[in-house]
C-alpha positions as CSV (number, residue, x, y, z in Angstrom):
1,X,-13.9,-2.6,10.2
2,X,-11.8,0.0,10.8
3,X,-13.0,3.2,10.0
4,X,-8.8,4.5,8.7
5,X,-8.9,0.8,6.0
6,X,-12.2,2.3,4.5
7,X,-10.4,5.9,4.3
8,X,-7.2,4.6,2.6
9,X,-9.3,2.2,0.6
10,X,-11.3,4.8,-1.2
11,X,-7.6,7.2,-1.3
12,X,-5.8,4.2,-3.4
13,X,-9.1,3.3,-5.4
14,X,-8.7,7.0,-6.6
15,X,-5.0,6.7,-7.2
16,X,-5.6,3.4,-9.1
17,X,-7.9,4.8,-11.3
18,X,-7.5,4.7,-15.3
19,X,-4.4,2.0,-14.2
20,X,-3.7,-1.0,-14.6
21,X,-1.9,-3.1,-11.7
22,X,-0.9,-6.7,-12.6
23,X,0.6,-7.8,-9.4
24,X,-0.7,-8.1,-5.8
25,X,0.5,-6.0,-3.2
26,X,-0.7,-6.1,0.7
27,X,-0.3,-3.1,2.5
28,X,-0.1,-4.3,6.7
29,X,-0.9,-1.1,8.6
30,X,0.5,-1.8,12.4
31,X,-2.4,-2.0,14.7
32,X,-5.1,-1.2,12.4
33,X,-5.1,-4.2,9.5
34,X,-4.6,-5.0,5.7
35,X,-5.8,-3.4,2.4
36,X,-4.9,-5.6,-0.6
37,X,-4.5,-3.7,-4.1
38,X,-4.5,-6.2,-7.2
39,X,-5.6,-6.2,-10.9
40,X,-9.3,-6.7,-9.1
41,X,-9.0,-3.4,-7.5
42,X,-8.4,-2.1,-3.8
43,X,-10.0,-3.9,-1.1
44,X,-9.9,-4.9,2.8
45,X,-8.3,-7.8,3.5
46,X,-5.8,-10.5,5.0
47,X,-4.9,-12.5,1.9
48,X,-1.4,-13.8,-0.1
49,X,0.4,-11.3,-2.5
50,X,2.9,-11.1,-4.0
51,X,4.3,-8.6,-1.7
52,X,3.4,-7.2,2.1
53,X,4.5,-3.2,2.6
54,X,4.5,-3.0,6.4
55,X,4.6,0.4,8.4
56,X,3.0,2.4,10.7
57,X,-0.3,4.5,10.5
58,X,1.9,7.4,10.4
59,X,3.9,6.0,7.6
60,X,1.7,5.1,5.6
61,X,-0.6,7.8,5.8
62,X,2.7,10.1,4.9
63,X,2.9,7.9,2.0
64,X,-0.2,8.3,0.6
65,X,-0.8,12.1,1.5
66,X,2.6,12.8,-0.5
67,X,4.0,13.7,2.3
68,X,7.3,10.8,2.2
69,X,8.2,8.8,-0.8
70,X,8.5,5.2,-0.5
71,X,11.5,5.0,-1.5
72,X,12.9,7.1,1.4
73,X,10.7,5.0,3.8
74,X,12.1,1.9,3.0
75,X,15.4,3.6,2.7
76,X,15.3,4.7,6.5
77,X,13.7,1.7,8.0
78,X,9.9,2.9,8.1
79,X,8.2,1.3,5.6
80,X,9.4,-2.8,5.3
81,X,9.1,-4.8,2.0
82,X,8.4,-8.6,2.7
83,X,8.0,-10.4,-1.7
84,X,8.4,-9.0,-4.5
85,X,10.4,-5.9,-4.7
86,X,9.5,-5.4,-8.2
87,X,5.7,-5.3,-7.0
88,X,6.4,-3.0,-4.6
89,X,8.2,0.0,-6.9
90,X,5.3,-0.9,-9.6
91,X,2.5,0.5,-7.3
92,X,4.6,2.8,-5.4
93,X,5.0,4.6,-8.9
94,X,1.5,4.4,-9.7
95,X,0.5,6.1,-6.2
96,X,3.2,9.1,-6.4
């Protein structure tokens, strides 16, 4: 298991906390694998959501340091949105 999955797992399970998240969002780091956030919490894995957030380590870790908003990733091509779009702005609020 990849040691930057358990990281960002523990990062969003802070996030997420006192929240409540009703949809199912994948996020699919390049290269390094899947963390799946849904009304059962954060977790490691490979399965069906609603919608799949693809970008880089890079990306994504910019995303959840603070450091880039994911609104301006999508907007300039770095972060992809594959599903629900609604999903997508629903945790990206909850995370900023």
């Amino acid at each position: 298991m990849s040691e930057v999955l358990e990281k960002a797992t523990v990062t969003i399970s802070e996030k997420m906390e006192g929240t409540t998240f009703n949809s199912s969002v994948k996020f699919n780091i390049e290269e390094e694998g899947s963390i799946v956030v849904d009304s059962d919490g954060v977790r490691i894995s490979e399965e069906e959501t609603d919608c799949t957030l693809i970008a880089s380590l890079e990306t994504f870790s910019s995303i959840l340091n603070g450091d880039m908003n994911a609104t301006e990733a999508y907007m300039t091509g770095s972060l992809k949105v594959e599903g629900s779009m609604s999903a997508a702005m629903e945790l990206s609020s909850i995370l900023s």
